[in-house]
N, C-alpha and C positions, 0 to 999 in steps of 0.2 A: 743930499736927498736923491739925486738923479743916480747916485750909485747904488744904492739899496733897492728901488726897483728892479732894477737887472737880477740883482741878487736874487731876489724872494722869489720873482718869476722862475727864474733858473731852478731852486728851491721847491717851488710846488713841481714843476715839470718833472724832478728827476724823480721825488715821492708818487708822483704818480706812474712813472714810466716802473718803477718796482715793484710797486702794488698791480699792476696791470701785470709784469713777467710771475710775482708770486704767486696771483691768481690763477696765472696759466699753468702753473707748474703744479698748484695743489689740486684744481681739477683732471689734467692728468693723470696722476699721482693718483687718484680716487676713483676712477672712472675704469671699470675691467671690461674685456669686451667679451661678450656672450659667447661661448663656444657651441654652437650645438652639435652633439654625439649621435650618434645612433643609436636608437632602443637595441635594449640587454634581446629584446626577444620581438621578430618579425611578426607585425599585427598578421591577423589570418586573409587570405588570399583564395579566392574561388581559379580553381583550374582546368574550369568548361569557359567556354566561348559564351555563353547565357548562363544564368543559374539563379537561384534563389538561397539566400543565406538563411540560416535559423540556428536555434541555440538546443542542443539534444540532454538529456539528463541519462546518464547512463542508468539500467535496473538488469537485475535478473529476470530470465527467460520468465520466470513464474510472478514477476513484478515481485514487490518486499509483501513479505507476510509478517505483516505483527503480529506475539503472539501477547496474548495477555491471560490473566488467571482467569479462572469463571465464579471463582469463591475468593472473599477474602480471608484472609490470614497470614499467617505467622511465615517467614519464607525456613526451612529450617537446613535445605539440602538442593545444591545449585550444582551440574552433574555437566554443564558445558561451558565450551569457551568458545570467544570469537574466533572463527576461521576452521574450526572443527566441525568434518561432513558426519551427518547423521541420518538415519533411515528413519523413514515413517513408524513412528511407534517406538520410539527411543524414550526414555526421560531426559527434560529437560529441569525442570525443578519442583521439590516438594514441597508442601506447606505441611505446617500444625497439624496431626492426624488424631492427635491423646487422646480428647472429647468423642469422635468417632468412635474410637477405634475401642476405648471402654465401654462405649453401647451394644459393642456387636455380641460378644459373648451373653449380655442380658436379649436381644431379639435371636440367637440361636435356641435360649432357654426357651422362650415364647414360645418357639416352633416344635419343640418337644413336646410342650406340657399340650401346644396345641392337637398335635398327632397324637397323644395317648387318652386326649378326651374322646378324639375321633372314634379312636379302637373302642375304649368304653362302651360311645354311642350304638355301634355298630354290635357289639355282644348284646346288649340291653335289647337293639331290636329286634337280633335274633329269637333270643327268650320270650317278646313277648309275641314275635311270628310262631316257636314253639308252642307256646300257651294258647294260641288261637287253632292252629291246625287240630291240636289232641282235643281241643269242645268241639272244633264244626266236624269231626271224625265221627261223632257222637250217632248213633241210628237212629235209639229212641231220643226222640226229643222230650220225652217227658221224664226223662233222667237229668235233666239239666234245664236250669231257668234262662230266660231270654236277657234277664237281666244281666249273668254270667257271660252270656255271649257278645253282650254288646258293650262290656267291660272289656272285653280282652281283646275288640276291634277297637276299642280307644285307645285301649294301653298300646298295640302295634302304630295307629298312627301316629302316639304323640312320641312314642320313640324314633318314628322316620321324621317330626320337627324337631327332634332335640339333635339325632345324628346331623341333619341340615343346618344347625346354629353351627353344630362343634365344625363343620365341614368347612363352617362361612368363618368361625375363627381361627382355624388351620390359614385359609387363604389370606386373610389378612397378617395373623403373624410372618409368613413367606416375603406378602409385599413389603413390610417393614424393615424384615432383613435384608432385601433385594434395596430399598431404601439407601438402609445403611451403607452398603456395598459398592452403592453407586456412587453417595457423597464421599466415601473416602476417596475412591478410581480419581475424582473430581480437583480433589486437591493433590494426584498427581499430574503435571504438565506434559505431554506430550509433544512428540514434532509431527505436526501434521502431515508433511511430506519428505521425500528424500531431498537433500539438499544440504545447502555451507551456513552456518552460523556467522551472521555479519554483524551483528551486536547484542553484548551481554549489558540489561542496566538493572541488573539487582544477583544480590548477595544477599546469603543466609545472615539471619536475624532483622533482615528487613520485611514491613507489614506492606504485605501487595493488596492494596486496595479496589475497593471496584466501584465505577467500571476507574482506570488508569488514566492516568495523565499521558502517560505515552507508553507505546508498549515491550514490557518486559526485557522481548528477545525480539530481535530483528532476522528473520534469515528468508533464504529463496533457493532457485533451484538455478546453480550458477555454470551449470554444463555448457551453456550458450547467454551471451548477452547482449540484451538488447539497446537498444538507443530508440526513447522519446522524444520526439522532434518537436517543438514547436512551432508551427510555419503561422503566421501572423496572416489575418484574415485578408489584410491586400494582395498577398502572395498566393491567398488559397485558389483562385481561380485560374494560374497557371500550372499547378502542383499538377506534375504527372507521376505518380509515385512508382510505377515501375521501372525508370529512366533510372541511368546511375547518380549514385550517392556517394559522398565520403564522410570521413568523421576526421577533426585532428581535437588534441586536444589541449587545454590551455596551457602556451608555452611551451608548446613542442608542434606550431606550425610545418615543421618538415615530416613529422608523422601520416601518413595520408592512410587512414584505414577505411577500406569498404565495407558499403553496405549493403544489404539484402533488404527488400520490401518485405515484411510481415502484413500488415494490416494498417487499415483507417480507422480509427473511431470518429466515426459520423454526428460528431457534437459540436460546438463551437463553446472552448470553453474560456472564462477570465485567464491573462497571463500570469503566470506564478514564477516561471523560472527567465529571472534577470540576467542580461549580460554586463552590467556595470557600467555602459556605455551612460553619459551624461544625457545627450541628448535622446534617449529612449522612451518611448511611450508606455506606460505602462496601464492604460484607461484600454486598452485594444483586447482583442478575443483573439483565438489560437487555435488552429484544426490541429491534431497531435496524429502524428505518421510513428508506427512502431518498424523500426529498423532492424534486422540481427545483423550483427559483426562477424563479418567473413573473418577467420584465423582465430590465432592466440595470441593476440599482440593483449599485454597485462595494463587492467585496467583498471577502475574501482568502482566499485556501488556507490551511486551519489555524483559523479565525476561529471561535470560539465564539458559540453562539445562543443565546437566549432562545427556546422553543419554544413555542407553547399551539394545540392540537390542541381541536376542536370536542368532546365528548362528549356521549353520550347520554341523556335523562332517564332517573332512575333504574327499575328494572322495582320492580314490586310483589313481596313476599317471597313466598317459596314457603308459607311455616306460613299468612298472612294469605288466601294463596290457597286453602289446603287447607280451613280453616277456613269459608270464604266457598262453597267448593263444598259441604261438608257440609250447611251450611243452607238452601242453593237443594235439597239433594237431600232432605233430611226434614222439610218443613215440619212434618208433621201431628205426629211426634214432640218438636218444638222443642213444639206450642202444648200438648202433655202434661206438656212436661217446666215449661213457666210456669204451669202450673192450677192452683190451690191445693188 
């Protein structure tokens, strides 16, 4: 009996002296240790000594112009594509004309028939101008009844109302035609300005509705482009917007492109354009600074920036100041109030 204790003791120790090395080795074995890398790409960095960050949306000098149809219909004939410059007064796309375009020949007829009643009118009240002059030519009056004469002063006037209808029918048939002429002009598209086609969303056989979900053709005038800044309303009371500016943009932190002051729009508007940051606010308001891009460095409509705007050293506080003028103004009081 006294030898079987040894044993089992022995027994449990050495089970457990294994299960403790297993343990050690299968946590090991399981356990990787975190390596951390460097990001694929250098978050953005300001390269002023002060500055203010913000998030810019890149646009054309003439901002995006959407175009949309003014009529609905039919799309039948689509005449550009993205990226392709076009001048003011170009076509962009046609719609459905049939319907028009069979009404015009019946308001040319109008205009005809209207002009040849005119002429009509106009001989009728020649003749009965004729007819009146040869009685009132008359010397003796007792050649001719009063009644005669006051017939052929009727008959001249209701001929100068009948030419005045045919006159007021001519005019309307014109505007009718002019009508016509307009709705077709209508259902063809135009480019309002010279400029680059930055998106096509419609194709012949499709119905362009009105007013559009979104519009049509996107294009602008991309000679120069600008950058919309968003400067977030805690920032706005340092913004000196004539100070230097840069743009880089996402993922090409080493790009450093300047900018030019254009203008302020004097509003404070809801944020719309996100930086994806987590911790970002987006309950805040936004003064918008319009930038142009110095160079040709290739960029895109729509292109999100990385913004950093120069800022100004900070001013001295108003309390540090009030305080600092009191004691330039009461020396003699200060050295009363230190006397013992």
């Amino acid at each position: 009996m006294s030898i079987r204790k040894p044993s089992l003791k022995l027994l449990l120790s050495g089970i457990a002296v294994v299960s403790f090395i297993g343990g050690t080795f299968l946590v090991a074995k399981n356990t990787h240790t975190e390596q951390h890398e460097a990001p694929p790409v250098a978050p953005p960095a300001s390269g002023f000594a002060r500055s203010i960050g913000a998030v810019g949306l890149v646009e054309p000098k003439s901002e995006d112009i959407g175009v949309a149809p003014v009529v609905p219909g039919l799309v039948t004939a689509v005449w550009i594509k993205a990226q392709q410059q076009v001048r003011a007064g170009d076509v962009l796309w046609e719609q459905d004309s049939r319907e028009l375009a069979a009404q015009l020949p019946v308001r040319e007829a109008d205009v005809s028939v209207a002009r040849a009643s005119v002429a009509v009118g106009e001989a009728a009240l020649a003749d009965a101008q004729v007819q009146l002059t040869m009685i009132e030519q008359v010397t003796d009056r007792r050649a001719i009844r009063d009644e005669d004469l006051q017939r052929r002063r009727i008959a001249v006037n209701t001929a100068k109302a009948q030419l005045a209808t045919y006159r007021a029918s001519l005019a309307r048939a014109v505007a009718a035609l002019q009508e016509t002429r307009t709705n077709l002009s209508r259902l063809v598209v135009v480019a309002p300005i010279d400029g680059q086609i930055l998106k096509v969303d419609v194709r012949p056989g499709e119905y362009a509705t009105v007013p559009a979900k979104s519009p049509l053709v996107v294009m602008g005038d991309t000679s120069a482009m600008h950058v919309r800044v968003d400067v977030s309303e805690e920032d706005a009371p340092r913004l000196v917007p004539e100070r230097k500016a840069y743009a880089s943009p996402r993922g090409d932190t080493s790009r450093r492109m300047p900018l030019e002051f254009v203008r302020v729009e004097p509003r404070l508007i809801p944020k719309r354009n996100l930086s994806g940051d987590t911790a970002e606010r987006v309950d805040t308001r936004v003064l918008q600074v319009i930038y142009r891009m110095v160079g040709n460095e290739p960029v895109y409509d729509g292109e999100l920036m990385d913004v950093f705007i120069e800022a100004p050293a900070p001013a001295a506080s108003s309390t540090n100041a009030s305080v600092s003028t009191s004691v330039a103004a009461n020396p003699a009081d200060n050295r009363q109030a230190s006397a013992p």
